[in-house]
C-alpha positions as CSV (number, residue, x, y, z in Angstrom):
1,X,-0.7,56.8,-17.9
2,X,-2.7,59.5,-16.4
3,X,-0.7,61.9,-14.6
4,X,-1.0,58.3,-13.2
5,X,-1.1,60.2,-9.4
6,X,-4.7,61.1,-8.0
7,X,-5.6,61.2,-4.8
8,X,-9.1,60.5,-5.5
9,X,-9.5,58.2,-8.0
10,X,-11.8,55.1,-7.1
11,X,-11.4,51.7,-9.0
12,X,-14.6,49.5,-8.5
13,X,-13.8,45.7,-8.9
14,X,-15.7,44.2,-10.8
15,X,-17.8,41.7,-8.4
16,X,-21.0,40.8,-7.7
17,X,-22.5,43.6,-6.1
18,X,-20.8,46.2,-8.9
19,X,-22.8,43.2,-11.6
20,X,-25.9,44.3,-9.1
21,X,-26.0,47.9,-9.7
22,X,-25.0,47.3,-13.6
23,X,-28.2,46.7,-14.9
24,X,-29.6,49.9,-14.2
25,X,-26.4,51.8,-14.8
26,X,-26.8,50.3,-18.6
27,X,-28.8,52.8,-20.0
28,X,-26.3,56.1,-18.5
29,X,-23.7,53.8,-19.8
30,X,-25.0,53.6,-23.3
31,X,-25.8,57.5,-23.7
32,X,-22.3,58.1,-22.1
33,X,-20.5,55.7,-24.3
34,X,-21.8,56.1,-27.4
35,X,-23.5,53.2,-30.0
36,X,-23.9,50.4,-27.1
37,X,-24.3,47.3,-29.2
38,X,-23.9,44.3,-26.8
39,X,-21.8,41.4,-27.2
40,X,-23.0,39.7,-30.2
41,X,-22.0,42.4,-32.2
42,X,-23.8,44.8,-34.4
43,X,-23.8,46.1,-37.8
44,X,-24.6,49.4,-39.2
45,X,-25.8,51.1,-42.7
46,X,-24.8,48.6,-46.2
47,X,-24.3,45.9,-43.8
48,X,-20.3,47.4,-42.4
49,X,-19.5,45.8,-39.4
50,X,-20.0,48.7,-36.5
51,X,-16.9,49.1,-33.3
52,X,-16.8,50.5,-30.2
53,X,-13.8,52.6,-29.6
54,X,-13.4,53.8,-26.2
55,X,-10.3,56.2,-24.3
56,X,-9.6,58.6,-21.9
57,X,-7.8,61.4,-22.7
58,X,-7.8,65.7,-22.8
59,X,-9.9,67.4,-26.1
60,X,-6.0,67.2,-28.2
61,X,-5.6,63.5,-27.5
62,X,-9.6,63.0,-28.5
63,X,-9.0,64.8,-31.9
64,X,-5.8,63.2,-32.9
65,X,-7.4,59.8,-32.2
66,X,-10.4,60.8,-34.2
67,X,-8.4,61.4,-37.4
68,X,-6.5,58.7,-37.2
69,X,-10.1,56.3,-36.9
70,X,-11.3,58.1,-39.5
71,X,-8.3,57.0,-41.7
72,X,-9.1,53.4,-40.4
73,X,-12.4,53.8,-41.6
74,X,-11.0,54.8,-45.1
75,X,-8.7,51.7,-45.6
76,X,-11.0,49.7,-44.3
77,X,-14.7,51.0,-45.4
78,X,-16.1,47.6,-44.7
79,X,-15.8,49.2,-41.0
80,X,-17.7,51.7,-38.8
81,X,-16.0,52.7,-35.7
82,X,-18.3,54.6,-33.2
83,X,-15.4,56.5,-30.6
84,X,-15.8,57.8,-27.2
85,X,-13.8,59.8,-24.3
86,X,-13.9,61.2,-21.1
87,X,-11.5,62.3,-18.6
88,X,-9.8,59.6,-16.6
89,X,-11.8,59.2,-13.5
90,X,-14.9,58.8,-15.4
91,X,-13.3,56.7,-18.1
92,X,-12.4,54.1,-15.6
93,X,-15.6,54.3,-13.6
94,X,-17.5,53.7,-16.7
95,X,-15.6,51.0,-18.2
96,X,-15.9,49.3,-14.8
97,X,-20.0,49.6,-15.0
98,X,-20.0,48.3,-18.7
99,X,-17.4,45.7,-17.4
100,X,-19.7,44.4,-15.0
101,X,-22.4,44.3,-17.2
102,X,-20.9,42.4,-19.9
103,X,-21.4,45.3,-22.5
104,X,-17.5,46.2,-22.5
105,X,-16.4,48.3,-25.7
106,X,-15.2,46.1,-28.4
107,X,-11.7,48.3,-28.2
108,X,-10.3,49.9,-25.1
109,X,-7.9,52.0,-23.5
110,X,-6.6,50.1,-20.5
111,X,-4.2,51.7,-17.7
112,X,-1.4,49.2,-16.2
113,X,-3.5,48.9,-13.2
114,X,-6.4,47.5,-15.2
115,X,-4.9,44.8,-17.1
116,X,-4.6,42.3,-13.8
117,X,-8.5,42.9,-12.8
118,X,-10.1,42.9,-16.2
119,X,-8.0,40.0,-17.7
120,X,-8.9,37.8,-14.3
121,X,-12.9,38.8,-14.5
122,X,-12.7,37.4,-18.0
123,X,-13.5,41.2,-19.9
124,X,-10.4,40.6,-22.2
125,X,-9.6,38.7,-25.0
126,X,-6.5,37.0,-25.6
127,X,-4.9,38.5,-28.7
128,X,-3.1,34.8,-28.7
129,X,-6.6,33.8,-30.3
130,X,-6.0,36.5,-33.6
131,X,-2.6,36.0,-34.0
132,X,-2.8,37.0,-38.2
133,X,-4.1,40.5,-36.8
134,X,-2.2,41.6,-35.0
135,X,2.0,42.4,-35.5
136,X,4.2,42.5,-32.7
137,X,7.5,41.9,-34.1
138,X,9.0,46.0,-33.9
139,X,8.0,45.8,-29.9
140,X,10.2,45.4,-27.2
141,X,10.1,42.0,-25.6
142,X,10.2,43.9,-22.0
143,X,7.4,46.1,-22.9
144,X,5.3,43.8,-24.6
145,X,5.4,41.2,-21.9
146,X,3.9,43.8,-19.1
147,X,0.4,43.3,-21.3
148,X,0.8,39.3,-20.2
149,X,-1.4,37.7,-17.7
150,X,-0.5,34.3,-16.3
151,X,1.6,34.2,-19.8
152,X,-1.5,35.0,-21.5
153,X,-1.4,38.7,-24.1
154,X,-4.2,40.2,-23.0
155,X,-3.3,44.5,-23.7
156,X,-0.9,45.7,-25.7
157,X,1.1,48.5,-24.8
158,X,0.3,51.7,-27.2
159,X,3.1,54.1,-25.8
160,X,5.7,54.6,-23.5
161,X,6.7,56.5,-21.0
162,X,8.7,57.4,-18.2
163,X,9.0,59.1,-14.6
164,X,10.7,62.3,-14.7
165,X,11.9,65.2,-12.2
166,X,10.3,68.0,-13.6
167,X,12.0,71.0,-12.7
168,X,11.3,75.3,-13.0
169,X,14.3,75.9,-15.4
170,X,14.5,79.4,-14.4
171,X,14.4,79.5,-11.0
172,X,16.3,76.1,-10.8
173,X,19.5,77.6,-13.0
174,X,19.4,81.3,-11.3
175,X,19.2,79.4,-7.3
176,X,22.8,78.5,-8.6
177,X,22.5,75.0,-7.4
178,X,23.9,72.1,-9.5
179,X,21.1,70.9,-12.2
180,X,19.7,67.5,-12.3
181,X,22.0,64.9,-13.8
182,X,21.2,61.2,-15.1
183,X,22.7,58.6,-12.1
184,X,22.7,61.1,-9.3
185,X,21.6,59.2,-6.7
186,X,18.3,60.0,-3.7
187,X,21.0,61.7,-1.1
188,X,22.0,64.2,-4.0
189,X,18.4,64.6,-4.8
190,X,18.2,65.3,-1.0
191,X,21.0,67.4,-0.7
192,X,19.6,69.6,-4.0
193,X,16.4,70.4,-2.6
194,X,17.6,71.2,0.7
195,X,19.4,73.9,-0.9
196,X,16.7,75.4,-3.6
197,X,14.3,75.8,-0.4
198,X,17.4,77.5,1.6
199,X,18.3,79.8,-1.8
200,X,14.3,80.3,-3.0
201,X,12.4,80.3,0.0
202,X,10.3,77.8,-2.0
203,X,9.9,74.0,-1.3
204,X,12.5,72.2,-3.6
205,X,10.3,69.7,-4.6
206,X,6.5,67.9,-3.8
207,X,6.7,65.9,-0.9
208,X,7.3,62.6,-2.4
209,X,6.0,60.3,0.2
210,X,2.7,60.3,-0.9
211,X,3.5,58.7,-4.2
212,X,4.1,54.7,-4.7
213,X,5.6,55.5,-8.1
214,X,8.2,57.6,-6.5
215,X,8.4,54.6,-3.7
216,X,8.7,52.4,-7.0
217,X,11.2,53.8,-7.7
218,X,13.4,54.7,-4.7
219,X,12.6,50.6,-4.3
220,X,14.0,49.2,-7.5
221,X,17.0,51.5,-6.9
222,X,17.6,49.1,-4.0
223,X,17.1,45.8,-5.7
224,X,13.8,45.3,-4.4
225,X,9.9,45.8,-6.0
226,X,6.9,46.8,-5.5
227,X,5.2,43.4,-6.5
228,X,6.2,39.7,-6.7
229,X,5.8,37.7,-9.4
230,X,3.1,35.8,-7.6
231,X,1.2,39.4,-6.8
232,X,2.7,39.8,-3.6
233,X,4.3,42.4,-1.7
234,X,7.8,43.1,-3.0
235,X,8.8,44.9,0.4
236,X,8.7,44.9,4.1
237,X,7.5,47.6,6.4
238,X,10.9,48.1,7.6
239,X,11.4,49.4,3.8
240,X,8.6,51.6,3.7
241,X,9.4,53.4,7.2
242,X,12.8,53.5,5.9
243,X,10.8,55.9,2.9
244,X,8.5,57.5,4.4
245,X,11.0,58.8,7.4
246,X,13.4,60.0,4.4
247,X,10.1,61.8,3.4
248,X,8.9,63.4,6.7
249,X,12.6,64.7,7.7
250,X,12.9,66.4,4.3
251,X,9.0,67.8,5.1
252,X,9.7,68.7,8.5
253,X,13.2,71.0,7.4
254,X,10.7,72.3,4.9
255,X,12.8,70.7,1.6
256,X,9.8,69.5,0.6
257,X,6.0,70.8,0.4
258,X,4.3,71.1,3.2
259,X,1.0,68.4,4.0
260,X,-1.6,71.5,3.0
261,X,0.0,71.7,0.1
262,X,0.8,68.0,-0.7
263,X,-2.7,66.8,-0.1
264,X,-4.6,68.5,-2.3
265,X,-3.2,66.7,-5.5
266,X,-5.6,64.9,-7.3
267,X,-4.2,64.0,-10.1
268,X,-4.1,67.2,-12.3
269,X,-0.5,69.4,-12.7
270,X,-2.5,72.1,-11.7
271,X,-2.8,71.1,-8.3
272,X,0.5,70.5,-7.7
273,X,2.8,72.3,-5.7
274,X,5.1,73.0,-8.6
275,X,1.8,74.4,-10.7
276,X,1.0,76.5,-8.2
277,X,4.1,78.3,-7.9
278,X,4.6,77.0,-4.4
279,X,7.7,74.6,-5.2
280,X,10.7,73.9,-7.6
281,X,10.2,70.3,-8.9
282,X,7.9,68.1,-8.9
283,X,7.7,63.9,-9.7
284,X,5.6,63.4,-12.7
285,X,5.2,60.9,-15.9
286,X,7.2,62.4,-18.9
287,X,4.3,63.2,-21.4
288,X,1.4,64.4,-18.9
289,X,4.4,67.1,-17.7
290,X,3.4,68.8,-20.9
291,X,0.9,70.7,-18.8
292,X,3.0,72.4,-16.6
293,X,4.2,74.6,-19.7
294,X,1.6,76.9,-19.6
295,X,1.4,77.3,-15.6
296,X,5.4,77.7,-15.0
297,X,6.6,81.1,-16.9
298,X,10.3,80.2,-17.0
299,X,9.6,76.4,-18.6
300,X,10.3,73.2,-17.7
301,X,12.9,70.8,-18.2
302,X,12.9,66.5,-17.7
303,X,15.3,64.8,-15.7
304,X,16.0,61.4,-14.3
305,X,14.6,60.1,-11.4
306,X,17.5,60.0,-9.1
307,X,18.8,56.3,-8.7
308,X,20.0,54.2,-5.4
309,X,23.0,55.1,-3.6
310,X,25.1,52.8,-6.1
311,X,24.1,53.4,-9.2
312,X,21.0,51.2,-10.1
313,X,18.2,53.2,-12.0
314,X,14.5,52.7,-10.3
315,X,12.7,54.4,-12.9
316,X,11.9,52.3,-16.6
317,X,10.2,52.5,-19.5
318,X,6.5,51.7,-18.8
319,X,3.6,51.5,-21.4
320,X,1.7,54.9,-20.9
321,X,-1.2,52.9,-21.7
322,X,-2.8,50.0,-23.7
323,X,-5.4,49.1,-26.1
324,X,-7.4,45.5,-25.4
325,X,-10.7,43.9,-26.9
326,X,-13.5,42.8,-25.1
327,X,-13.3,38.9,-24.9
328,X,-17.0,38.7,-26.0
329,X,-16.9,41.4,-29.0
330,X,-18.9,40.1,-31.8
331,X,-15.9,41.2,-34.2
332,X,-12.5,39.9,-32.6
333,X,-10.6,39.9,-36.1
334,X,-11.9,43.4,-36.8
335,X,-11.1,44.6,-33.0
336,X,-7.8,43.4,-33.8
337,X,-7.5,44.8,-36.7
338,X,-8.1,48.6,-35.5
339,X,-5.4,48.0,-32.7
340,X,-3.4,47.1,-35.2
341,X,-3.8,50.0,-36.7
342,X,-3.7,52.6,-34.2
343,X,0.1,51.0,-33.0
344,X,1.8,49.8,-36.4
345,X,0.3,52.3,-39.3
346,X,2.8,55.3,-40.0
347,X,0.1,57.5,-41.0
348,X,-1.3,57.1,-37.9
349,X,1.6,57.2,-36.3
350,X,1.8,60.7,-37.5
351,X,-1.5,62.0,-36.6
352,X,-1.3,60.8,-32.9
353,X,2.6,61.8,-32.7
354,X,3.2,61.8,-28.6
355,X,0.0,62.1,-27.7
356,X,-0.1,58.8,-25.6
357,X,3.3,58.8,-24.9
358,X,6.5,58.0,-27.5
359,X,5.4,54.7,-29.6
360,X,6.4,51.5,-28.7
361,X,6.5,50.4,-32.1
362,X,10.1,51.0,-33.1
363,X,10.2,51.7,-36.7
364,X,7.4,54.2,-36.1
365,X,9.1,55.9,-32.9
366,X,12.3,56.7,-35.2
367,X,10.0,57.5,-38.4
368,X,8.2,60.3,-36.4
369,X,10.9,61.9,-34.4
370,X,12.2,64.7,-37.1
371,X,8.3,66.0,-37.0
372,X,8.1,66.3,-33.0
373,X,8.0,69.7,-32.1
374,X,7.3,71.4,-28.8
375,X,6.6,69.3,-25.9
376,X,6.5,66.7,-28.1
377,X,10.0,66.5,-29.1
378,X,10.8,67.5,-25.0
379,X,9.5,63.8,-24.4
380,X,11.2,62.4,-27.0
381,X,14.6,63.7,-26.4
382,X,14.3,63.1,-22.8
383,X,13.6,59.4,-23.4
384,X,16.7,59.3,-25.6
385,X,18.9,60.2,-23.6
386,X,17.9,57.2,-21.0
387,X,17.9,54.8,-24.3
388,X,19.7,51.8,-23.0
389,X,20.2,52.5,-19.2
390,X,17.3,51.8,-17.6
391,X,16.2,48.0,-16.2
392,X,13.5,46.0,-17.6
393,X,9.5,46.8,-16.3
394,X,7.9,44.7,-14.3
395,X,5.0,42.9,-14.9
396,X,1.2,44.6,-14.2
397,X,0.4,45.2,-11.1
398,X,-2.2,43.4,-9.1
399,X,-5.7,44.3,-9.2
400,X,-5.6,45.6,-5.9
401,X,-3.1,48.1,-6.7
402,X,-5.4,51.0,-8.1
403,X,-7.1,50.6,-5.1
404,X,-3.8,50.6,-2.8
405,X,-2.1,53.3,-4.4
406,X,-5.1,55.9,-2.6
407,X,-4.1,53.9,0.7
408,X,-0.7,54.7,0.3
409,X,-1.4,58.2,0.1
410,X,-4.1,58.6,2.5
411,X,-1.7,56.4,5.2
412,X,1.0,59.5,4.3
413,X,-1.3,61.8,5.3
414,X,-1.1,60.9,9.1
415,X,2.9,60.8,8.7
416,X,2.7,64.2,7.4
417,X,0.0,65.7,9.5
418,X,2.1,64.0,12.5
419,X,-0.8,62.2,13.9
420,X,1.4,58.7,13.6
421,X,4.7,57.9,13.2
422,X,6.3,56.8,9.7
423,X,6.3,52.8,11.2
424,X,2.8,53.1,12.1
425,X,1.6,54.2,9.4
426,X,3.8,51.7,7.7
427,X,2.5,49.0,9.8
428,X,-1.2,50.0,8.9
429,X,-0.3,50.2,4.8
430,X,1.3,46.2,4.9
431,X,-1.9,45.0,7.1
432,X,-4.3,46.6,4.7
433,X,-2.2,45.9,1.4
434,X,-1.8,42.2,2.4
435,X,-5.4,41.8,3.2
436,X,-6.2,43.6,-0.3
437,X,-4.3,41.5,-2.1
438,X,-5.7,38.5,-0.8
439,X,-9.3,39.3,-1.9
């Protein structure tokens, strides 16, 4: 998961016009992503069989993954694995053009919101179809299953991870008002920030009506979702004007940050109101929170996302990303074979540590958990302590759903600029959504 929250990412689908444009896009595409070798596979020097490896990720997450291939390539020497990154935005862009093409790498890094769109255009391969390559058996059933497509395994989950309320430490404990607590519930949440704004003169937390995670949330806390099994919408407009006016009163008694503030998130922690100094708290994924170290001087500390007024959790345990193979790689079994790797060796297990996120692999997650220091061991502790409590994931989203989740923000943006009222906008949001979804 990227911070998994931008407010100006664009996900192309991958259609016939995006096919149009893909031809001439090839050659950026190969100098981008390096060692374009096509479908039927290629081979490099003494005849090894040659991979494309392909991930988004910051310069740390790029070098841990580089060691660990390069241990690959020492177990397995018959193999040559040519790796690649970029930042997310351009990650996803670019594996949308090769996509389109039919050049996808032979092994990606998929987001939850990909898995629904590339396994339907036909980019993924069934892992079904390699079953000796692959080992499964120390992943959650819940977990595993959010990779599935029309019962079919097309990405496997790498990591998990988890929402959080990421709090100031310091200015949350000297404000005097009570710390964050695992089951309190979205009133107390309410009722908390209300008071750090009144005893900080700071926003308690981001506004969080711009984000369908925290909507995700504040929904399975109510015994609804955000999806249907059949990729439908899990919710009425009635629910999200119920949200978004528990938003906009909170906004308007200035509990949380004001629109100038909450629109210019894009993504990064950065830009957020809490990495700006401008507010308390913010709503974040667990392991991308890391960055907010070095921009708030008196730390940070994870808590649970609050849960519905009687007691059901909203958050889970989602994959923080997968790994999938190109259904036309030249080199399935080996393609496999490096996912394999990258999710059930220990060594690698302890190069990448929580890069991506704890491991979903079990044995591994407990193996590496006396080395975790820093943030690292902040993640890992944090997900401890919800071992157990938390509800089963849902499945991946819809296609449409990277797409929707910059309609859901943008359609917040008129509640909070008060240029429509929180059931217009929600009327807008279901008209669109539904007419996205259909398409």
């Amino acid at each position: 998961m990227p911070g998994n929250r931008t407010r100006k990412s664009w996900q192309p689908r991958i259609t016939a016009a995006t096919a149009a444009i893909a031809a001439t896009a090839m050659l950026v595409s190969c100098s981008l992503l390096a060692g374009c070798s096509g479908s039927d596979g290629a081979s490099g020097a003494g005849g090894k069989v040659v991979l494309r490896y392909t991930w988004w990720g910051n310069p740390d997450r790029a070098a841990r993954t580089q060691e660990a291939v390069d241990l690959f390539e020492k177990k397995h020497p018959e193999i040559e694995v040519q790796t690649s990154f970029s930042g997310y935005d351009a990650y996803k862009q670019k594996l949308a053009t090769q996509a389109a093409g039919g050049d996808a790498p032979d092994a990606m890094q998929l987001d939850y919101r990909m898995i629904d769109q590339y396994a339907s255009g036909g980019v993924l391969l069934d892992f079904a179809e390699q079953p000796s390559a692959l080992d499964t058996g120390e992943f959650d059933v819940g977990l595993l299953a959010t990779g599935k497509v029309d019962g079919k395994q097309y990405a496997i989950p790498q990591a998990r991870g988890t929402e959080t309320v990421v709090y100031d430490t310091a200015q949350w404990k000297k404000s005097g008002v009570a710390l964050p607590r695992e089951g309190w519930t979205w009133s107390e949440w309410a009722d908390a920030v209300r008071e750090l704004a009144k005893r900080t003169g700071k926003p308690g937390a981001t506004d969080p009506g711009q984000s369908e995670d925290a909507f995700e949330v504040w929904l399975r806390g109510r015994g609804k979702s955000l999806y249907t099994e059949d990729r439908r919408l899990g919710f009425t407009v009635d629910d999200l004007t119920r949200w978004w006016t528990f938003a906009d009163k909170l906004r308007r008694e200035g509990a949380v940050s004001p629109a100038e503030q909450t629109t210019q998130l894009d993504g990064t922690v950065e830009n957020t109101p809490l990495g700006r100094g401008k507010a308390i708290s913010d709503s974040n994924w667990d392991a991308p929170s890391s960055g907010f170290v070095a921009l708030v001087p008196g730390g940070v500390t994870l808590a649970p996302m609050p849960s519905g007024e009687d007691g059901t959790p909203g958050q889970y345990f989602k994959p923080s990303m997968f790994m999938g193979v190109a259904a036309d790689t030249g080199h399935p079994k080996e393609s496999v074979r490096l996912v394999d790797f990258m999710l059930n060796d220990p060594d690698a297990a302890k190069i990448l540590g929580a890069t991506r996120g704890i491991p979903v692999n079990e044995s591994l997650r407990a193996a590496i958990a006396p080395g975790l220091k820093d943030f690292d061991k902040t993640v890992f502790d944090y997900q401890a302590s919800l071992e157990g409590d938390l509800d089963a994931p849902p499945q991946a989203p819809p296609s449409g759903d990277s797409a929707l989740q910059t309609t859901f923000a943008r359609d917040y943006d008129q509640v909070s600029y008060e240029r429509m009222s929180p059931r217009e906008a929600a009327e807008d949001y279901v008209t669109e959504a539904k007419a996205e979804l259909r398409s």
